[in-house]
C-alpha positions as CSV (number, residue, x, y, z in Angstrom):
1,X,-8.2,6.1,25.3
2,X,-10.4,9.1,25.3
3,X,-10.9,11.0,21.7
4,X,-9.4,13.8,23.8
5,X,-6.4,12.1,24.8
6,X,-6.0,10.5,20.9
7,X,-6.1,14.3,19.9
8,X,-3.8,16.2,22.5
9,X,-0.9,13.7,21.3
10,X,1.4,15.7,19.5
11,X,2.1,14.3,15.3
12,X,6.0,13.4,16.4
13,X,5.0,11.6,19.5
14,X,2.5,9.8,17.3
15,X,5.0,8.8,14.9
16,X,7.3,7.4,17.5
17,X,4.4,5.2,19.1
18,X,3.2,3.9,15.9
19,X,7.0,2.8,15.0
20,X,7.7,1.3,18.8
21,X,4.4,-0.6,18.2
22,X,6.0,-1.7,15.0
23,X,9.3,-3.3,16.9
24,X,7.3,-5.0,19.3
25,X,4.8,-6.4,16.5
26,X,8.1,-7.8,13.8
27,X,10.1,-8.8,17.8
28,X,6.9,-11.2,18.6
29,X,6.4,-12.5,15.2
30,X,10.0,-13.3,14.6
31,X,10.0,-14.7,18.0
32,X,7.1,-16.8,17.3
33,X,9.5,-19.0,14.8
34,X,6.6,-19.8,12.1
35,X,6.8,-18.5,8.6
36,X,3.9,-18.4,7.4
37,X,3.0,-15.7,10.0
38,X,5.3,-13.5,8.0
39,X,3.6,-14.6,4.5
40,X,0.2,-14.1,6.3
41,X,1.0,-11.0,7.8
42,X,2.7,-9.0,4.8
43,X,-0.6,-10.0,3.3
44,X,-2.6,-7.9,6.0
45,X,-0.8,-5.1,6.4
46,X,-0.3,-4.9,2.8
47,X,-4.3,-4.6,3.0
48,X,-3.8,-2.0,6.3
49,X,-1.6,0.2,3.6
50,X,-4.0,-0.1,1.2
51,X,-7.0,1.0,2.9
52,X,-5.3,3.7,4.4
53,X,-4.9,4.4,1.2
54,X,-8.2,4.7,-0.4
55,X,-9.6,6.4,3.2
56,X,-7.8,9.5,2.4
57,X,-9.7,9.6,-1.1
58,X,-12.7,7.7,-0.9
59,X,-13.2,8.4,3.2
60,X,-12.0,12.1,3.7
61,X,-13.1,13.8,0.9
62,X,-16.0,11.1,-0.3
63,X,-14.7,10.4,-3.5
64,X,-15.1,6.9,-4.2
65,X,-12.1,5.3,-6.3
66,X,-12.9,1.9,-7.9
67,X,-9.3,1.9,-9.1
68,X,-6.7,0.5,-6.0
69,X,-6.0,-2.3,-8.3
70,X,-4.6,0.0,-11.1
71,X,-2.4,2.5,-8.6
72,X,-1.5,-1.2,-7.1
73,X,-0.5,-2.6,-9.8
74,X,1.8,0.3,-11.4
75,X,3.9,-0.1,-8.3
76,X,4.0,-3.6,-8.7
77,X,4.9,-3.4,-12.6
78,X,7.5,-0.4,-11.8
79,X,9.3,-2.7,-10.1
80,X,9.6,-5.4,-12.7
81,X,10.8,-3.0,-14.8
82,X,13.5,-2.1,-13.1
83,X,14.2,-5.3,-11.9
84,X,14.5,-6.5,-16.0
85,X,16.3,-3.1,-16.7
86,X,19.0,-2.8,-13.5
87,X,17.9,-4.4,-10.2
88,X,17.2,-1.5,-7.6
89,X,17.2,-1.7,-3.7
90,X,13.4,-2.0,-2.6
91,X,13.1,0.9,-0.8
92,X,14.3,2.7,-3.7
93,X,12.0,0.7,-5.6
94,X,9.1,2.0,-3.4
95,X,9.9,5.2,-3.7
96,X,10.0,5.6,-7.8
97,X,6.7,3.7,-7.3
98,X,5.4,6.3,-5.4
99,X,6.7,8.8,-8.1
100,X,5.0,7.1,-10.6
101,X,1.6,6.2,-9.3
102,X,1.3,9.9,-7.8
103,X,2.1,11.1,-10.9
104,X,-1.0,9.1,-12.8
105,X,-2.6,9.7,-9.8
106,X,-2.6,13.6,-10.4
107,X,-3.1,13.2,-14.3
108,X,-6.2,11.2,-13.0
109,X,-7.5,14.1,-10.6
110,X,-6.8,16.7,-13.1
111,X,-8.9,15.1,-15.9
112,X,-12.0,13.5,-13.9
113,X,-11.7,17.2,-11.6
114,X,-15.0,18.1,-12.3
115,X,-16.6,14.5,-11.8
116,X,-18.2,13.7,-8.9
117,X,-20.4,10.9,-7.4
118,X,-20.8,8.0,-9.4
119,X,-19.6,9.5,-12.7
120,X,-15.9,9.9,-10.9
121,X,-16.2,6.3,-9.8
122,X,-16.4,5.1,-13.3
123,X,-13.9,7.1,-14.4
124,X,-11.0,5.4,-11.6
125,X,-12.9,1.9,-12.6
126,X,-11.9,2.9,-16.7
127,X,-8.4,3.9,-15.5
128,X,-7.7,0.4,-14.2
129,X,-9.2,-1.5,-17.4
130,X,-6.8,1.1,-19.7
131,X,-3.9,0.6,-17.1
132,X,-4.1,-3.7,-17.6
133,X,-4.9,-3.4,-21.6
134,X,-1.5,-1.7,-21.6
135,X,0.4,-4.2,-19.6
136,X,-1.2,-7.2,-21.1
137,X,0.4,-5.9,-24.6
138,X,3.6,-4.8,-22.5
139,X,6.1,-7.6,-23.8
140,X,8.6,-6.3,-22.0
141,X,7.2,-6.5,-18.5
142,X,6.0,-9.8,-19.2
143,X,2.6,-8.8,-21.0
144,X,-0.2,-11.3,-20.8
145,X,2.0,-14.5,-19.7
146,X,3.5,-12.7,-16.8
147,X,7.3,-12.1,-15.7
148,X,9.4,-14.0,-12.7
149,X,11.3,-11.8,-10.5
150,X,13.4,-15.0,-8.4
151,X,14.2,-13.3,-5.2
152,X,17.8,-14.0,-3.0
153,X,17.4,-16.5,0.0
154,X,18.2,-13.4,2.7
155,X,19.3,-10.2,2.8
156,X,22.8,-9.1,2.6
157,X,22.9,-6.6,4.9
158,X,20.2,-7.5,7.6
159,X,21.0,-10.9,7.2
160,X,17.4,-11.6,7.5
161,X,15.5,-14.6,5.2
162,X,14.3,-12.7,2.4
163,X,10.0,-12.7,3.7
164,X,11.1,-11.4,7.0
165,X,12.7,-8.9,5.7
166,X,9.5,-8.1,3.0
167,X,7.4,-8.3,6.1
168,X,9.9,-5.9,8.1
169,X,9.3,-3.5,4.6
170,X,5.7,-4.0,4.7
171,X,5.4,-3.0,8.5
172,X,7.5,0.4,7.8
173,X,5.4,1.6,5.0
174,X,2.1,0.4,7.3
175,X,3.7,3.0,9.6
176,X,4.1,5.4,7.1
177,X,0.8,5.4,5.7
178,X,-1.0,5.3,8.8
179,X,1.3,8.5,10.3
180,X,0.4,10.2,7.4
181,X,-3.2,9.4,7.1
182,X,-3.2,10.8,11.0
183,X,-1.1,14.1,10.4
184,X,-3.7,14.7,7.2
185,X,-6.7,14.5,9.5
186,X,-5.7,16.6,11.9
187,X,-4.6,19.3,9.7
188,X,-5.9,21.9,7.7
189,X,-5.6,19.9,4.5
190,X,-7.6,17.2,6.3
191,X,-10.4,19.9,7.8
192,X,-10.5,21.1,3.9
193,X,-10.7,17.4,2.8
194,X,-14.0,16.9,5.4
195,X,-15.7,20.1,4.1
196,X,-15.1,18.3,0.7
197,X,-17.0,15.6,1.9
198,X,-19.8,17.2,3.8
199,X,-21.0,19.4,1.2
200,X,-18.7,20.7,-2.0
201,X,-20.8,23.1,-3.5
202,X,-21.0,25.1,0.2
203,X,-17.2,24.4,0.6
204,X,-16.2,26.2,-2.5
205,X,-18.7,28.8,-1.9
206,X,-16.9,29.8,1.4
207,X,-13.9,29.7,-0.3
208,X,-12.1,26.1,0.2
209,X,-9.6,25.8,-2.7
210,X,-11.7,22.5,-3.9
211,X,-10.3,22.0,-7.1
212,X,-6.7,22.0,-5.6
213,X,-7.4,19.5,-2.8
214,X,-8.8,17.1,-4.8
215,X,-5.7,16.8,-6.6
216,X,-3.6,16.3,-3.4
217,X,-6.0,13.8,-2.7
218,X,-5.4,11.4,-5.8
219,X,-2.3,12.2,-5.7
220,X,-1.4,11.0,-2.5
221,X,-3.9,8.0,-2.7
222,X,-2.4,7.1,-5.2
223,X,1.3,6.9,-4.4
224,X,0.6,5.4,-1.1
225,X,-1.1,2.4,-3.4
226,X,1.7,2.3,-5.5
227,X,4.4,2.1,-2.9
228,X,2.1,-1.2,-1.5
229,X,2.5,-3.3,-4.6
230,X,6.6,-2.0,-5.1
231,X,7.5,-5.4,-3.2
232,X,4.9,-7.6,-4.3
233,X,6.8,-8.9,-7.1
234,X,9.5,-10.1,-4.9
235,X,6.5,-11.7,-2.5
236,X,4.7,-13.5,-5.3
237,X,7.8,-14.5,-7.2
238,X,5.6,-14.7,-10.4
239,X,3.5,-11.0,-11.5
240,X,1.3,-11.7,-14.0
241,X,-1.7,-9.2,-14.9
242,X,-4.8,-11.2,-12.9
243,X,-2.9,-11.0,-10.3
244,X,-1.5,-7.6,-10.2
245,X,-5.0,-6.3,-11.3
246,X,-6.9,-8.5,-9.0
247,X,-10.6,-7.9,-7.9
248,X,-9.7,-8.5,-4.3
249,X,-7.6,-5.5,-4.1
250,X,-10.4,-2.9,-5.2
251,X,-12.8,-4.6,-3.1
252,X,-11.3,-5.3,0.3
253,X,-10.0,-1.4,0.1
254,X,-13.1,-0.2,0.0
255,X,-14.5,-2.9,2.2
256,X,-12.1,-2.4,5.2
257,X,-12.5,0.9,5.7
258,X,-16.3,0.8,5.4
259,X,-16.3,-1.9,8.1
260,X,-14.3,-0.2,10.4
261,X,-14.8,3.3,9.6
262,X,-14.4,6.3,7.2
263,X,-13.8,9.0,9.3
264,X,-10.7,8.8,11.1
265,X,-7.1,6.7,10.7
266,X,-8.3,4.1,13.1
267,X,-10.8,2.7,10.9
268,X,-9.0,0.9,7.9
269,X,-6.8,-0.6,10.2
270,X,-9.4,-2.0,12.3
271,X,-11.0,-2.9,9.4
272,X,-8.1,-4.2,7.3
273,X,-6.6,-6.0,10.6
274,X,-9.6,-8.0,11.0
275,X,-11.2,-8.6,7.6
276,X,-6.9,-9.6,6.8
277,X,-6.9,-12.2,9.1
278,X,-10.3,-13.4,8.7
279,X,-9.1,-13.6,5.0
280,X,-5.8,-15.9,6.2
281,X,-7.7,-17.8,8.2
282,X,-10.2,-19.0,5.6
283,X,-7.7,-19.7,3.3
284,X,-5.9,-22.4,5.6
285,X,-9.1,-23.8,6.5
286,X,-11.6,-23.6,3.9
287,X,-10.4,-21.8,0.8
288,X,-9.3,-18.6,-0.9
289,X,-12.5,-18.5,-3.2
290,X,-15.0,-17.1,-0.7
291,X,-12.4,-14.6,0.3
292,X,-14.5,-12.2,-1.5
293,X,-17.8,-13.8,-0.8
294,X,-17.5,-13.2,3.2
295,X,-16.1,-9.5,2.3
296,X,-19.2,-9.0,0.6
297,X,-21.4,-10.2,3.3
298,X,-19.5,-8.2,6.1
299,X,-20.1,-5.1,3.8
300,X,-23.7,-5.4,3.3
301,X,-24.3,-6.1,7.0
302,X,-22.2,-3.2,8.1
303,X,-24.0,-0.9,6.0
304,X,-27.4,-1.9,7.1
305,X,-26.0,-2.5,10.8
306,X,-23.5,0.0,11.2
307,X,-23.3,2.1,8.4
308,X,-20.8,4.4,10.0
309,X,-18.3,1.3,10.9
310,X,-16.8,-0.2,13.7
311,X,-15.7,3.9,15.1
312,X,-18.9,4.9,14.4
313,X,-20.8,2.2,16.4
314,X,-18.5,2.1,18.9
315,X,-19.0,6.4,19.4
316,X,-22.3,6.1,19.4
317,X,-22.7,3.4,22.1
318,X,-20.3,5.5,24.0
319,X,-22.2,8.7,23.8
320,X,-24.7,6.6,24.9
321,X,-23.4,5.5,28.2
């Protein structure tokens, strides 16, 4: 599909594609009769939500945030609170996770506003270290030994075994995250968020409210990262702080969308969908420990190779021909 095509279809009509594609997708899988396709694939698309994610910070307006983990985990620990306090619906769940980790999200925009460049990258890296601190002497969320959340065998009212209907959850908010990284790019928001990018300092010279949209930015970076670790709890069974806070999480959100490209929507999911699956594979076959080792690899040869990602190499071979 031409880039001229992609743009000429309408935001609705996009929205509908992007959720028929997400039928078919949870139809074949559930089809296929394995479940570990469903553990494997909540895993990935948890990773396509998360680099969505970080693109519309770190890849539309070029602010790079070493804090996924921290916006990640708050969604995850928001859930164990509740669950501990008075057990919510998930999609409720989700959504006071999105609450929250917008909210700290916006508090973090508003007080590292005039940061830029490596100094603001430091700052989102600090944010996570505080966040964990403060859960690891959390007793009531479980603190440094961690807290169970025992999830029920299916669903009551989809009658569905409880990861299908996690991976069913997952695929929605995939959906959601992608639609909206989409409607943002193509918007004036998104063209304010590019001139952000390109060159601040002549963007708020010709009068792009700067300050402003990089507060929309966090904040909706960051609730889109909080509403992808409101089920994890009930995935993992057992949330304890290394695992909420893990390393992987802040470096395969940068590193998909780097591989596959910063620019547009398509990217992180290329880049998510393949590194993901890459990472599935390896652990089946060899082993989870040089998950991050191959991510790291990939990065480095993307940058020297194809520094613009996957989108980027592929346009330039097509203006080519």
């Amino acid at each position: 599909m031409s880039p001229s095509i992609r743009s000429a279809i309408p935001n609705w009509a996009f929205v509908l594609i992007c959720f028929a594609v997400a039928v078919v997708v949870f139809v074949l899988v559930r089809a296929d009769g394995n479940d570990y396709r469903f553990f494997a694939g909540y895993t990935v698309l948890q990773f396509v939500v998360l680099a969505t994610a970080w693109n519309i910070l770190g890849g539309y307006t070029g602010y790079v945030n070493f804090g996924t983990a921290a916006f990640f985990a708050l969604g995850a620990y928001s859930t164990v609170f509740f669950h501990k306090s008075f057990p919510l619906p998930i999609p409720v769940l989700i959504a006071i996770a999105a609450v929250v980790s917008g909210l700290v999200g916006l508090g973090m925009g508003y007080l590292t506003i005039r940061l830029r460049g490596a100094f603001f990258a430091i700052a989102t890296l600090a944010l996570a270290v505080v966040l964990q601190t403060l859960v690891v002497n959390w007793n009531y969320v479980g603190g440094a030994r961690g807290a169970y959340v025992i999830r029920p065998q299916e669903t009551e009212m989809l009658q569905l075994p409880y990861i299908q209907y996690l991976f069913l959850i997952m695929l929605t908010l995939a959906v959601i995250a992608i639609a909206t990284a989409r409607i943002v790019e193509r918007s004036k928001l998104g063209f304010g968020f590019a001139a952000i990018r390109d060159d601040e300092l002549a963007a708020e010279a010709s009068g792009v409210p700067t300050l402003k949209l990089k507060l929309v930015a966090t904040t909706l970076s960051g609730a889109l990262m909080g509403m992808a670790g409101a089920p994890f709890p009930y995935y993992i069974g057992y949330l304890q702080p290394s695992s909420a806070f893990g390393l992987e999480y802040a470096v395969n959100s940068i590193a998909m969308p780097m591989i596959g490209g910063t620019t547009s929507w398509v990217g992180p999911l290329i880049g998510a969908v393949l590194v993901g699956q890459l990472q599935q594979e390896l652990n089946v076959r060899i082993s989870s420990a040089v998950n991050l080792l191959i991510v790291g690899l990939l990065l480095v040869a993307f940058v020297i190779i194809a520094p613009n990602g996957l989108i980027g190499l592929w346009q330039r071979l097509f203006r080519k021909r």
